[in-house]
C-alpha positions as protocol buffer text, in pm:
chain_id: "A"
residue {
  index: 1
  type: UNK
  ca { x: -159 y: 2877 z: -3709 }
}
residue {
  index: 2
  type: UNK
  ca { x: -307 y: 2769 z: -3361 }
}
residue {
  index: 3
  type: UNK
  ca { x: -52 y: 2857 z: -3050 }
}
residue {
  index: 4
  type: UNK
  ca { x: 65 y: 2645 z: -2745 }
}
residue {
  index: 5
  type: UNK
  ca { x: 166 y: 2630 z: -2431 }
}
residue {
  index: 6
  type: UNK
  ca { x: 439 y: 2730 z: -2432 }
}
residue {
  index: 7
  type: UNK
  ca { x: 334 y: 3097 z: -2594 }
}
residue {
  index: 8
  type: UNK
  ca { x: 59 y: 3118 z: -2321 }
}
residue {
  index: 9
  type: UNK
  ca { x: 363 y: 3106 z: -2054 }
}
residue {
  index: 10
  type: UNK
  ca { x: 570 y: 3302 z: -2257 }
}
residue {
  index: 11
  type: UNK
  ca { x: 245 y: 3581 z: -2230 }
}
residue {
  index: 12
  type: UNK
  ca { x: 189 y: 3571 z: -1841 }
}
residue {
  index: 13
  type: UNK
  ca { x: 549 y: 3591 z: -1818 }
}
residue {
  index: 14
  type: UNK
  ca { x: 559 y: 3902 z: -1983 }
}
residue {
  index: 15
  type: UNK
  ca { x: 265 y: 4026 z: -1783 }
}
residue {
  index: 16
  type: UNK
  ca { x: 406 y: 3949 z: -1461 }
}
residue {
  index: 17
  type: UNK
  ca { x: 737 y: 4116 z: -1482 }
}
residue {
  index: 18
  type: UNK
  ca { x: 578 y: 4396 z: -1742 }
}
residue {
  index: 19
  type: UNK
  ca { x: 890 y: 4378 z: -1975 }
}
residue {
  index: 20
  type: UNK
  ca { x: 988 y: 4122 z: -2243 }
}
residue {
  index: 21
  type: UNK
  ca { x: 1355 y: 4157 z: -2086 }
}
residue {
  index: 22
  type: UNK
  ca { x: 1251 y: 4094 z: -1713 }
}
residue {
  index: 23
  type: UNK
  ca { x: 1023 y: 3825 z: -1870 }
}
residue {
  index: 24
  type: UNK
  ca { x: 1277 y: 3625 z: -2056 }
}
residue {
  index: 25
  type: UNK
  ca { x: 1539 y: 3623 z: -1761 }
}
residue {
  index: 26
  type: UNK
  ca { x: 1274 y: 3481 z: -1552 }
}
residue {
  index: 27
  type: UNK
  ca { x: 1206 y: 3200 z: -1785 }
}
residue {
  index: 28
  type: UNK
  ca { x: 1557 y: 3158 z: -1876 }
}
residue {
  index: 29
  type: UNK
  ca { x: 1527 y: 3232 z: -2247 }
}
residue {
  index: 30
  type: UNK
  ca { x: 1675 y: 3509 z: -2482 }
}
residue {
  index: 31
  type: UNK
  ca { x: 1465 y: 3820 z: -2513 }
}
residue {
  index: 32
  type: UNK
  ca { x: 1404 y: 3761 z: -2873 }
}
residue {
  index: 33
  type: UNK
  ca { x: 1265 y: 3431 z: -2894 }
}
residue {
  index: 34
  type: UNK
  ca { x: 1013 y: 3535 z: -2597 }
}
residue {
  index: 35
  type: UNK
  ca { x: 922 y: 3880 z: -2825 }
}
residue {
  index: 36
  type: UNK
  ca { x: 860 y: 3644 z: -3159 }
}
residue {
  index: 37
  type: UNK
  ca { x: 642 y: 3411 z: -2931 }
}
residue {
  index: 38
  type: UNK
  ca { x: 421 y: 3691 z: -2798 }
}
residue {
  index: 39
  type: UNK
  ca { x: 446 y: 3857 z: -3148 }
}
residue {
  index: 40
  type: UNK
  ca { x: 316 y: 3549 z: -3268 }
}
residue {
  index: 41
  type: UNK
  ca { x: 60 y: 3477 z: -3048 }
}
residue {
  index: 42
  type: UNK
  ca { x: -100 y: 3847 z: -3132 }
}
residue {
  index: 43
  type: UNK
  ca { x: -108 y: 3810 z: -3467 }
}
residue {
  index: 44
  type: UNK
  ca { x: -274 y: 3461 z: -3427 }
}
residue {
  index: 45
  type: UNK
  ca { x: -558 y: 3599 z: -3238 }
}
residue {
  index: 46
  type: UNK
  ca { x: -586 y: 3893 z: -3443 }
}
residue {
  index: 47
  type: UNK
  ca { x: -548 y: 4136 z: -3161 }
}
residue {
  index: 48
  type: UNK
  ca { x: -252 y: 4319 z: -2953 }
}
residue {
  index: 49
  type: UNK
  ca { x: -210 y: 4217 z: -2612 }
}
residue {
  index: 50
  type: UNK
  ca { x: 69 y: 4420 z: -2451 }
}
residue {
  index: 51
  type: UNK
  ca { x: 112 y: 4827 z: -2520 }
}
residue {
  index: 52
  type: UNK
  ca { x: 492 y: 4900 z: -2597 }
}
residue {
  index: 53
  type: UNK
  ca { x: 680 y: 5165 z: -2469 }
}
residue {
  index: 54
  type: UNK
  ca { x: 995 y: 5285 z: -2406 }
}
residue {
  index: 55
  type: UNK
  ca { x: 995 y: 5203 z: -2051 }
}
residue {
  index: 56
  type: UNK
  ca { x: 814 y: 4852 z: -2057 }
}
residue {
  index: 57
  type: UNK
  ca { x: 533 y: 4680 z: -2175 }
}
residue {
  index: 58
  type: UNK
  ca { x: 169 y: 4712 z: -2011 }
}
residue {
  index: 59
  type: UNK
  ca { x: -131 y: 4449 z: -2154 }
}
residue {
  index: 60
  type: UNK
  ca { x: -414 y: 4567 z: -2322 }
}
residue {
  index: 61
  type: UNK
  ca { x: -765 y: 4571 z: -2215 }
}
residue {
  index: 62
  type: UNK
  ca { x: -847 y: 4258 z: -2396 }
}
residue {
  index: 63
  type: UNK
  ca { x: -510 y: 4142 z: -2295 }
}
residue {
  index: 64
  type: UNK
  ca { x: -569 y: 4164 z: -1942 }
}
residue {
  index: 65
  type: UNK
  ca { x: -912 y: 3963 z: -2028 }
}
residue {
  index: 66
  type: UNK
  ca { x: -659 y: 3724 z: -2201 }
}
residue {
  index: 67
  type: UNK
  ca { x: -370 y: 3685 z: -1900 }
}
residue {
  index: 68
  type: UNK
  ca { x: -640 y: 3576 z: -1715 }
}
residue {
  index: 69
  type: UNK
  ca { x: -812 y: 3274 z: -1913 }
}
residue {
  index: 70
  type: UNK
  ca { x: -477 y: 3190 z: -2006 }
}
residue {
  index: 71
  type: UNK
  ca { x: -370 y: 3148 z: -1627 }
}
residue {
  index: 72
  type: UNK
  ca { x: -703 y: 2917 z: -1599 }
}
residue {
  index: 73
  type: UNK
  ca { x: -603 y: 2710 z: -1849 }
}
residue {
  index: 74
  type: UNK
  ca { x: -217 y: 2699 z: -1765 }
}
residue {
  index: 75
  type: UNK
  ca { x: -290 y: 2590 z: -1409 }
}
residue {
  index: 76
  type: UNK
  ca { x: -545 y: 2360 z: -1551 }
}
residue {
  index: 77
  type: UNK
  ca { x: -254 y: 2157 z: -1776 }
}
residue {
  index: 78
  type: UNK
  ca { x: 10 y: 2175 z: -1506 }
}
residue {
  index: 79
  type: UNK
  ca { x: -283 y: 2019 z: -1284 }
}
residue {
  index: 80
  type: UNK
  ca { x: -312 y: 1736 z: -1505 }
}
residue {
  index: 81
  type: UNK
  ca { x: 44 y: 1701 z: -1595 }
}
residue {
  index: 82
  type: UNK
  ca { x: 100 y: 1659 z: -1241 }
}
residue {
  index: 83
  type: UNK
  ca { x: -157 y: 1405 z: -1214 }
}
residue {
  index: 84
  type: UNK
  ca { x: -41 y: 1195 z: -1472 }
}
residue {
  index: 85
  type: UNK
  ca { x: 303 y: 1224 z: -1337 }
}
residue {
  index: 86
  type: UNK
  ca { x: 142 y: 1118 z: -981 }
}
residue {
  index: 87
  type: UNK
  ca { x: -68 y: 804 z: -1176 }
}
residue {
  index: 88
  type: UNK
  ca { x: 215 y: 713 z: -1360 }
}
residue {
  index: 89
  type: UNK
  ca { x: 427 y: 682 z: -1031 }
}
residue {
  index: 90
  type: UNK
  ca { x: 157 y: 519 z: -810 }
}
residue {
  index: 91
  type: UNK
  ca { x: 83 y: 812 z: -611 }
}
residue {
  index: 92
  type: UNK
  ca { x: -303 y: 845 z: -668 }
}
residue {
  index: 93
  type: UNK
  ca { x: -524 y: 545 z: -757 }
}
residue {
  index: 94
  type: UNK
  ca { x: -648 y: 220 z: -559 }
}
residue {
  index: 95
  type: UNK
  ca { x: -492 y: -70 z: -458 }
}
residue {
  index: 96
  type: UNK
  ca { x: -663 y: -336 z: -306 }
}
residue {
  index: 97
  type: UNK
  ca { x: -505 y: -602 z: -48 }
}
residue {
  index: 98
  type: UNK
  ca { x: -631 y: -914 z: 22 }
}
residue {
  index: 99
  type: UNK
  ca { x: -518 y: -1112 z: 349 }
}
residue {
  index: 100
  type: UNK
  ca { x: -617 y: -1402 z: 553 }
}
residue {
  index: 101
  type: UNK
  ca { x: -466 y: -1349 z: 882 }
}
residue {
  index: 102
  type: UNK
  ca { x: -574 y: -1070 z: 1173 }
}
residue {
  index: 103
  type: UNK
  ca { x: -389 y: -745 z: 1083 }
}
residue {
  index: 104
  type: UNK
  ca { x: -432 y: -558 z: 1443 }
}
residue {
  index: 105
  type: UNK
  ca { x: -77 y: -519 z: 1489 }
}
residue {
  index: 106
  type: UNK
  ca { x: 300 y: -719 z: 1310 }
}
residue {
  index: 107
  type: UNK
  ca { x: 437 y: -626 z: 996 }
}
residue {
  index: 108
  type: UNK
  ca { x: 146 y: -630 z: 777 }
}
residue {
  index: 109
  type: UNK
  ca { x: -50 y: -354 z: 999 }
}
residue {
  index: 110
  type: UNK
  ca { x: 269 y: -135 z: 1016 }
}
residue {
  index: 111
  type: UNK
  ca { x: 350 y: -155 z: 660 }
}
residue {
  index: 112
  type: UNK
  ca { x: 8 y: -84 z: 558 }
}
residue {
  index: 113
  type: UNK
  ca { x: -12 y: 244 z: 819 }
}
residue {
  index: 114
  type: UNK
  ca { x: 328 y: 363 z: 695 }
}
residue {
  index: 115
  type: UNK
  ca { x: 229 y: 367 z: 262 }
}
residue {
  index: 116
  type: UNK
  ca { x: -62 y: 491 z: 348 }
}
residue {
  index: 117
  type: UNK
  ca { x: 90 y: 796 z: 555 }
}
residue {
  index: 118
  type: UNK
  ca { x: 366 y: 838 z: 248 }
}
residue {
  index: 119
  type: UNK
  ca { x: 50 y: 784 z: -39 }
}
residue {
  index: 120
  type: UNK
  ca { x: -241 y: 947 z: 145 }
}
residue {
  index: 121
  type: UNK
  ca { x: -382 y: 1005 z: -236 }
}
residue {
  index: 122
  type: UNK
  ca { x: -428 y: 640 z: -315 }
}
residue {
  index: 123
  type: UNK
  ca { x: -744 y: 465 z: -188 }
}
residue {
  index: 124
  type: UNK
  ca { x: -674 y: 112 z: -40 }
}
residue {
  index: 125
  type: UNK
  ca { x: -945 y: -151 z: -38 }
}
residue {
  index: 126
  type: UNK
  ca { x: -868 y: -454 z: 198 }
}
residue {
  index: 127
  type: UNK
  ca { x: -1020 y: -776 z: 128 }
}
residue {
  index: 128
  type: UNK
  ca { x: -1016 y: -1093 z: 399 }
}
residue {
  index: 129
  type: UNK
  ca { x: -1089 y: -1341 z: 213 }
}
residue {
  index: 130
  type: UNK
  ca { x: -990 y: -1774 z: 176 }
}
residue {
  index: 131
  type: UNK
  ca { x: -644 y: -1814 z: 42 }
}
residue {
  index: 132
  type: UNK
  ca { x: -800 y: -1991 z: -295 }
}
residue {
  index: 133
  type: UNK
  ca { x: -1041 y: -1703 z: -309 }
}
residue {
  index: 134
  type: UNK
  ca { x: -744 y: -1404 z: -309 }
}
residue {
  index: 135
  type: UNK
  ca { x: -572 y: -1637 z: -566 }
}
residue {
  index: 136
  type: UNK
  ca { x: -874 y: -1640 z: -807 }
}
residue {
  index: 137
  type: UNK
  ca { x: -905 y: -1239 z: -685 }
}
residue {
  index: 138
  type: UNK
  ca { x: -525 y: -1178 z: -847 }
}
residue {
  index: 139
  type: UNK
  ca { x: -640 y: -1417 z: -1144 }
}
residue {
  index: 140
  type: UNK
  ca { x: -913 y: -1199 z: -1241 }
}
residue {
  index: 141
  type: UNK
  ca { x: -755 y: -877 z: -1153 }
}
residue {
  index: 142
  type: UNK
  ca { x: -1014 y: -810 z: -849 }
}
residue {
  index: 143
  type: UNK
  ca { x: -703 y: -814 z: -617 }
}
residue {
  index: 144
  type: UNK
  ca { x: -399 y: -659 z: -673 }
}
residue {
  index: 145
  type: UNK
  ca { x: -196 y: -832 z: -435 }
}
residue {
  index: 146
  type: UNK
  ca { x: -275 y: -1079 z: -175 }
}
residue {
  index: 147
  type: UNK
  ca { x: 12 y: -1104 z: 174 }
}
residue {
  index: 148
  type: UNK
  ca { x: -45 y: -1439 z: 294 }
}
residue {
  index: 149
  type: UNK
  ca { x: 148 y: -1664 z: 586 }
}
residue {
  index: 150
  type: UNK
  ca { x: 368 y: -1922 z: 391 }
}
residue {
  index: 151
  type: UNK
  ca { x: 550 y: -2005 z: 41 }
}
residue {
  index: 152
  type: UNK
  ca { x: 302 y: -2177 z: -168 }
}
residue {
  index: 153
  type: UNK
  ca { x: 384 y: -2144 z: -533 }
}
residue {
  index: 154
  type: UNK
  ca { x: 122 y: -2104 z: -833 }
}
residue {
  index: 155
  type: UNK
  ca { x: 75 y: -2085 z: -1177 }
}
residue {
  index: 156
  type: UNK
  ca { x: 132 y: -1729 z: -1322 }
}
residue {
  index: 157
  type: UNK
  ca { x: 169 y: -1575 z: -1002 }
}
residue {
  index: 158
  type: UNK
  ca { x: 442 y: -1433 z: -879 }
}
residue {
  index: 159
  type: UNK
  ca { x: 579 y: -1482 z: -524 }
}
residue {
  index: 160
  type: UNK
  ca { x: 845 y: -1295 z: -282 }
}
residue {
  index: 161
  type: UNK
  ca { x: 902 y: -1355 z: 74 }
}
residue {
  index: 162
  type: UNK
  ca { x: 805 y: -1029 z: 242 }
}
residue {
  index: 163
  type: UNK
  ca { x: 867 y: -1045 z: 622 }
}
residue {
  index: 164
  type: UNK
  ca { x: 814 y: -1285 z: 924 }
}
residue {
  index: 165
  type: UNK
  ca { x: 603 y: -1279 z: 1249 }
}
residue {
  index: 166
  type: UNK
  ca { x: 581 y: -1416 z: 1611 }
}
residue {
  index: 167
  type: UNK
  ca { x: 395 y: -1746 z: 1630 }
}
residue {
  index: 168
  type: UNK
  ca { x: 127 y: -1664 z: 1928 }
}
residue {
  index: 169
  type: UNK
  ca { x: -18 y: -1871 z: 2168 }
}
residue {
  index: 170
  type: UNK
  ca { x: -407 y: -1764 z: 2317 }
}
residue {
  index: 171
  type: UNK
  ca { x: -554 y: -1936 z: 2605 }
}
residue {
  index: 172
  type: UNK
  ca { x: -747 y: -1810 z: 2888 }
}
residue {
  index: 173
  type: UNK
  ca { x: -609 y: -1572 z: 3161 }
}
residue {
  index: 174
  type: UNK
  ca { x: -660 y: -1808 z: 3429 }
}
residue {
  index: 175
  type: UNK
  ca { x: -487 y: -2116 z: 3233 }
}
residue {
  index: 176
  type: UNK
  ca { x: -156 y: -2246 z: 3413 }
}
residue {
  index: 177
  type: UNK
  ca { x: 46 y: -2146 z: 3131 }
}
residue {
  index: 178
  type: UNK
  ca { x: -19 y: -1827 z: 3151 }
}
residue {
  index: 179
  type: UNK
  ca { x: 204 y: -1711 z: 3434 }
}
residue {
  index: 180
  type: UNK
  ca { x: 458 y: -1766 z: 3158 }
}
residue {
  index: 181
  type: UNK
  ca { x: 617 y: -1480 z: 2943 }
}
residue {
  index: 182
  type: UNK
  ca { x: 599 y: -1734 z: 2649 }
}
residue {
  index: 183
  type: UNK
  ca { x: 571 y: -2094 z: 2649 }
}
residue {
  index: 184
  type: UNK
  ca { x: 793 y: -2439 z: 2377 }
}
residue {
  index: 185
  type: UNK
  ca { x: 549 y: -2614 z: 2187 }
}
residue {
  index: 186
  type: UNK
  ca { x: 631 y: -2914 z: 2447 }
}
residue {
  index: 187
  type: UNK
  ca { x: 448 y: -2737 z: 2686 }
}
residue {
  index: 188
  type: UNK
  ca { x: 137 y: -2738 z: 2451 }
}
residue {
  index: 189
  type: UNK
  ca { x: 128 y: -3132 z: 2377 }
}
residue {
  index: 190
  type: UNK
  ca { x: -115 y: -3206 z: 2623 }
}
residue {
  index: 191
  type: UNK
  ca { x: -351 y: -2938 z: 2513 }
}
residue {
  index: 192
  type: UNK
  ca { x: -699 y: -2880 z: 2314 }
}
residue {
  index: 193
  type: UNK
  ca { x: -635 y: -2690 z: 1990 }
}
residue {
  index: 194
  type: UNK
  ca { x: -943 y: -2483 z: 1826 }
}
residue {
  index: 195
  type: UNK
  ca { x: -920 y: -2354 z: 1485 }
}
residue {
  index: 196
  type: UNK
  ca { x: -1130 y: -2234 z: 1255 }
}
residue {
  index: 197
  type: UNK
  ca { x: -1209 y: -2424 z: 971 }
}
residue {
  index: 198
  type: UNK
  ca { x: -1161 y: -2130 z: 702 }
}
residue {
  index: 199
  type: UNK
  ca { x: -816 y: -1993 z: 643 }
}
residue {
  index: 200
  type: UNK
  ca { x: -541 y: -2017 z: 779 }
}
residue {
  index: 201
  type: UNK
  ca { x: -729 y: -2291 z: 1018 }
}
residue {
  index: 202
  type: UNK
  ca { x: -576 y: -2583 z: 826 }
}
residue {
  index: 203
  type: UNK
  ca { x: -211 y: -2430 z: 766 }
}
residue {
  index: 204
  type: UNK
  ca { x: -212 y: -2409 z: 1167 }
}
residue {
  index: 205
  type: UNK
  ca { x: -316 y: -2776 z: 1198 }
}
residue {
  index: 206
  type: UNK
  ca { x: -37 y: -2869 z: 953 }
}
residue {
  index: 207
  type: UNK
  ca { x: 232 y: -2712 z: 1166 }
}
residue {
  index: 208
  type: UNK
  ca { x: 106 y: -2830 z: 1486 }
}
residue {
  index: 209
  type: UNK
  ca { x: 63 y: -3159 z: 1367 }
}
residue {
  index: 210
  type: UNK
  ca { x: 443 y: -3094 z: 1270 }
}
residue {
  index: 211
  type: UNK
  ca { x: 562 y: -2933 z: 1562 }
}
residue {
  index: 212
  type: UNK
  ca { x: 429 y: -3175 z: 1824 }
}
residue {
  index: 213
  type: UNK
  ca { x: 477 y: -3483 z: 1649 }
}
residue {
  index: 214
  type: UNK
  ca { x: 873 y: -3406 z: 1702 }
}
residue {
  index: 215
  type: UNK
  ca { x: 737 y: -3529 z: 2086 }
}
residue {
  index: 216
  type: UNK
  ca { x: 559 y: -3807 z: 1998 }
}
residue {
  index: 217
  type: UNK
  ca { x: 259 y: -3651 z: 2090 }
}
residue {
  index: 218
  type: UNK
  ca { x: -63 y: -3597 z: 1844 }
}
residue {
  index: 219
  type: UNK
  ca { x: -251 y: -3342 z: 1921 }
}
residue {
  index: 220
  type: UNK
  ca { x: -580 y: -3293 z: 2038 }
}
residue {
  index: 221
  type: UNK
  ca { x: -764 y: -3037 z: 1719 }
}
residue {
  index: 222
  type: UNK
  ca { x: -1068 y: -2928 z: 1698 }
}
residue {
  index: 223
  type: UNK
  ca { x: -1165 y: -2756 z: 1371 }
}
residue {
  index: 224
  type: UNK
  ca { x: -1508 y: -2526 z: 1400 }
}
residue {
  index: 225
  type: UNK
  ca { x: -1717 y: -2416 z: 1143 }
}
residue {
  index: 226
  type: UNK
  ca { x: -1660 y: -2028 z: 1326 }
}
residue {
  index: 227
  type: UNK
  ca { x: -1432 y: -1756 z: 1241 }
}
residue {
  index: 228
  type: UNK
  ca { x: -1120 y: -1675 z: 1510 }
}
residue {
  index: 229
  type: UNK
  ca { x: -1306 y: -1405 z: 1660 }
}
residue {
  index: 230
  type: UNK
  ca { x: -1530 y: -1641 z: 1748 }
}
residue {
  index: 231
  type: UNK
  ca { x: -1267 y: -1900 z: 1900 }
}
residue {
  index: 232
  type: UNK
  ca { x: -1102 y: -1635 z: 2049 }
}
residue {
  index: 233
  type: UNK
  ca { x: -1395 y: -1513 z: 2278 }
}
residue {
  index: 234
  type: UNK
  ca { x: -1481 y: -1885 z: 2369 }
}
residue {
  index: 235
  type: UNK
  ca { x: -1127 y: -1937 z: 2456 }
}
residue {
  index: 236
  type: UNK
  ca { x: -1199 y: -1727 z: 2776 }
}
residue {
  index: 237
  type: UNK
  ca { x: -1428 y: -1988 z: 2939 }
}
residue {
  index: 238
  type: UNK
  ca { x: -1129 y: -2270 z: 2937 }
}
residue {
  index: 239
  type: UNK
  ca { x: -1211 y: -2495 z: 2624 }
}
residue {
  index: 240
  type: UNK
  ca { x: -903 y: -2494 z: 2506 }
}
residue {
  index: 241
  type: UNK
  ca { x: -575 y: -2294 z: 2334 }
}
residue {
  index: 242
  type: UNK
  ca { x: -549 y: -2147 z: 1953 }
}
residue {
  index: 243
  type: UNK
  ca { x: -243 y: -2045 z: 1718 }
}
residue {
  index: 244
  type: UNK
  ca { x: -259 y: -1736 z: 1610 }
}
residue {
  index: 245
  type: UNK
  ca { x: -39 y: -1458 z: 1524 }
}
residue {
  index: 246
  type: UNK
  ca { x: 132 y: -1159 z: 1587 }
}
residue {
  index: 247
  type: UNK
  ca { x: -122 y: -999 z: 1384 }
}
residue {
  index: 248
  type: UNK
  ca { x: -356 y: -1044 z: 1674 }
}
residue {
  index: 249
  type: UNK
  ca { x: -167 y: -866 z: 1946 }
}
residue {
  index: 250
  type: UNK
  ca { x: -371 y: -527 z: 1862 }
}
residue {
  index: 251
  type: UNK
  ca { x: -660 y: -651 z: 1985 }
}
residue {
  index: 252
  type: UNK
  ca { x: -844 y: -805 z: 2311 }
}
residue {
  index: 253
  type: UNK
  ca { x: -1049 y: -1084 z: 2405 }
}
residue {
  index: 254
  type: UNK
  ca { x: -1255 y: -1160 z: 2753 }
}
residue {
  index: 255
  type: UNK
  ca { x: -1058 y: -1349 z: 2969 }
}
residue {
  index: 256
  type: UNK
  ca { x: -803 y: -1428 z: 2692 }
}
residue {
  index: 257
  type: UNK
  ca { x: -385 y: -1355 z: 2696 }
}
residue {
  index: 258
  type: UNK
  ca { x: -141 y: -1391 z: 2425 }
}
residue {
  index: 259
  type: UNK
  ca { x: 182 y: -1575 z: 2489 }
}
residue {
  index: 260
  type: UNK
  ca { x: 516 y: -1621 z: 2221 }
}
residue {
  index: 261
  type: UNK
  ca { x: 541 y: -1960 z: 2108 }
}
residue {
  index: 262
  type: UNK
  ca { x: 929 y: -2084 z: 2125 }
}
residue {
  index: 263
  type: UNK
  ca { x: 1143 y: -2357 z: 2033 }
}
residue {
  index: 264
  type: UNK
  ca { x: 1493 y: -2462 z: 2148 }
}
residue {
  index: 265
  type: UNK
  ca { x: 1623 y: -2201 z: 1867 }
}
residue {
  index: 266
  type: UNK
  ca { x: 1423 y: -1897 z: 2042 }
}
residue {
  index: 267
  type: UNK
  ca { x: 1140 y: -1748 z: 1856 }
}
residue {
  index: 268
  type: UNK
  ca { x: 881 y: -1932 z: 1619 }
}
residue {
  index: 269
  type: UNK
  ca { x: 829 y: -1740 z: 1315 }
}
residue {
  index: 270
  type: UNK
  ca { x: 610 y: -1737 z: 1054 }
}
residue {
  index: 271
  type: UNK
  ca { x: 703 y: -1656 z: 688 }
}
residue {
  index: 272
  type: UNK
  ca { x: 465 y: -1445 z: 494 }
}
residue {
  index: 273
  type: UNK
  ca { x: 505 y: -1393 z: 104 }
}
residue {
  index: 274
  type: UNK
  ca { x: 358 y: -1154 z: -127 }
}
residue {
  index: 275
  type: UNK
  ca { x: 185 y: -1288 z: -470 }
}
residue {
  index: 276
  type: UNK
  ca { x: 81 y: -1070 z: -751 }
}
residue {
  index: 277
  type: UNK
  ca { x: 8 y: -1117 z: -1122 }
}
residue {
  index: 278
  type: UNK
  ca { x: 359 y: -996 z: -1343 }
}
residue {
  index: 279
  type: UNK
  ca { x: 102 y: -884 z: -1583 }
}
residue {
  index: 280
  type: UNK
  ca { x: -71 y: -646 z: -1355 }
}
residue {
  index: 281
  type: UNK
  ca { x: -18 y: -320 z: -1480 }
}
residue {
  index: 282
  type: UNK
  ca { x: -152 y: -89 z: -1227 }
}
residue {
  index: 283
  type: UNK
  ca { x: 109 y: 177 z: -1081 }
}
residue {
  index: 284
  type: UNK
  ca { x: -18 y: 163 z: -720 }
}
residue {
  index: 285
  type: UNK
  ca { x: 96 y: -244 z: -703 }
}
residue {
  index: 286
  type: UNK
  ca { x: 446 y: -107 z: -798 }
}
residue {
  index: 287
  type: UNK
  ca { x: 495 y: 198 z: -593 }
}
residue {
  index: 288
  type: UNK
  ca { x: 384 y: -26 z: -310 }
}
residue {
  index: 289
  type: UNK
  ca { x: 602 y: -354 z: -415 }
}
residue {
  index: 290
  type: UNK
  ca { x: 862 y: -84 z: -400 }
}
residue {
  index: 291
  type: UNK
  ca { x: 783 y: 65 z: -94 }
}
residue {
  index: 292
  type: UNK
  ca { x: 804 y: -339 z: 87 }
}
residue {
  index: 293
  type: UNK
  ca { x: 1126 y: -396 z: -67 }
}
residue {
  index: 294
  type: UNK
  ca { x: 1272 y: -81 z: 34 }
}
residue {
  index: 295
  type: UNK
  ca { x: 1105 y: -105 z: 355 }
}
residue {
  index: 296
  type: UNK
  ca { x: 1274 y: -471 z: 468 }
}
residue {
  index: 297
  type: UNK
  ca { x: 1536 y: -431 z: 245 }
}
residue {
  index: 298
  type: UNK
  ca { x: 1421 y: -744 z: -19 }
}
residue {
  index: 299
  type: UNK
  ca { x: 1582 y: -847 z: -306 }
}
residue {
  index: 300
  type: UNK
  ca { x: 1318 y: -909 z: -541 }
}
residue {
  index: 301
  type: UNK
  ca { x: 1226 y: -717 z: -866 }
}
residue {
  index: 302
  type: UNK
  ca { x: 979 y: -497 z: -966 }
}
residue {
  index: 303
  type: UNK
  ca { x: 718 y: -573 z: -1260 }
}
């Protein structure tokens, strides 16, 4: 009859405290059930481990030899019990992120920072990417989940609002507005929007063409075949302004400032919103689903 586990504990036990009685109180057992196991155990490997004697119990040569592979290999299970417990909850893995927005600073950098300090055993791969793109990315399980601004709905995807961030204005240093702590989206009619033409390029030109037209005034938008960075370091000769948001406060351009966008309300926020397959059935996604919700205190549920 092969032996377990459970007798191999029940044998280092013994060997540890050098008496079945010791041995038993340690693991919380009666002092007969731990002498059958190890009686067992001998007489399954055909040799005796421990030397009785009145005043405790000593191993054996090959018992000593014994104790010690049998430590090996106990270590090695709780190892990879522990592991599995670890996978199971999230703790170890990958997760990869996809995004579409600048993630130098807001709630997106923070969040990310924070799991990562609480999970340092899961590897996170970010992916910047189109919006249609990160979609297709969840569809084929390339991306686990994709945090993008707005609360556009699709097939088979599921979607929670996650958090909310500072609209942000960038124009050069020397531009009049910039003398301003922050500036109303009147104040911007006049002015010469650049955007890229990749994401989130046309989601900006949707709201400004939303926001301004509440002042009659259409604005003046350029769309460029260049990514932000690149509109952002041209913005510093004068050509014009960009939205962008608070994601971009973390980092600097030549010649280029930052200023809150407000309306008559106060601040002008952006809604971001998580999206992720129901289906997907990797523990990472949950642990750090869970982590969000905790983290702004959401209501939605967990796959």
């Amino acid at each position: 009859m092969p032996f377990d586990i459970r007798q191999l504990r029940h044998a280092i036990a013994a060997a540890d405290c050098r008496s079945f009685h010791r041995a038993s109180e340690a693991l919380n057992i009666k002092r007969s059930t731990l002498s059958r196991s190890i009686f067992r155990l001998e007489d399954c490997l055909g040799v005796t481990l421990f030397m009785r004697t009145p005043s405790g119990i000593s191993p054996t040569r090959v018992g000593r030899e014994f104790i010690r592979e049998a430590r090996h290999i106990v270590n090695k299970v709780d190892q990879l019990v522990a592991d599995m417990h670890a996978a199971g909850q999230g703790r170890v893995g990958g997760l990869t992120i996809g995004y579409n927005v600048p993630v130098s600073a807001g709630n997106l950098h923070a969040t990310l920072l924070s799991w990562r300090e609480s999970n340092p055993d899961v590897e996170i791969d970010a992916v910047e990417a189109q919006r249609t793109d990160l979609v297709n990315g969840l569809n084929k399980r390339a991306v686990d989940i994709a945090i993008l601004p707005g609360e556009v709905s699709y097939s088979e995807i599921k979607r929670a609002a996650f958090w909310s961030e500072r609209v942000l204005v960038a124009m050069a240093a020397d531009h009049p507005l910039a003398a301003y702590e922050s500036v109303q989206w009147s104040d911007l009619r006049d002015e010469t929007f650049w955007l890229t033409a990749n994401d989130p390029g046309p989601e900006t030109r949707d709201m400004l063409l939303g926001r301004l037209s509440a002042f009659g005034a259409r604005p003046k938008i350029k769309m460029q075949p260049v990514s932000r960075e690149s509109i952002m370091n041209m913005l510093g000769a004068g050509v014009g302004v960009t939205i962008t948001c608070e994601g971009a406060a973390g980092l600097q351009y030549p010649n280029v400032v930052l200023r809150e966008v407000r309306t008559s309300h106060g601040l002008c926020l952006i809604a971001y919103s998580g999206y992720w397959r129901e289906d997907n059935s990797n523990p990472a996604l949950k642990n750090f689903l869970g982590f969000v919700r905790d983290r702004f205190a959401l209501p939605f549920c967990l796959p």
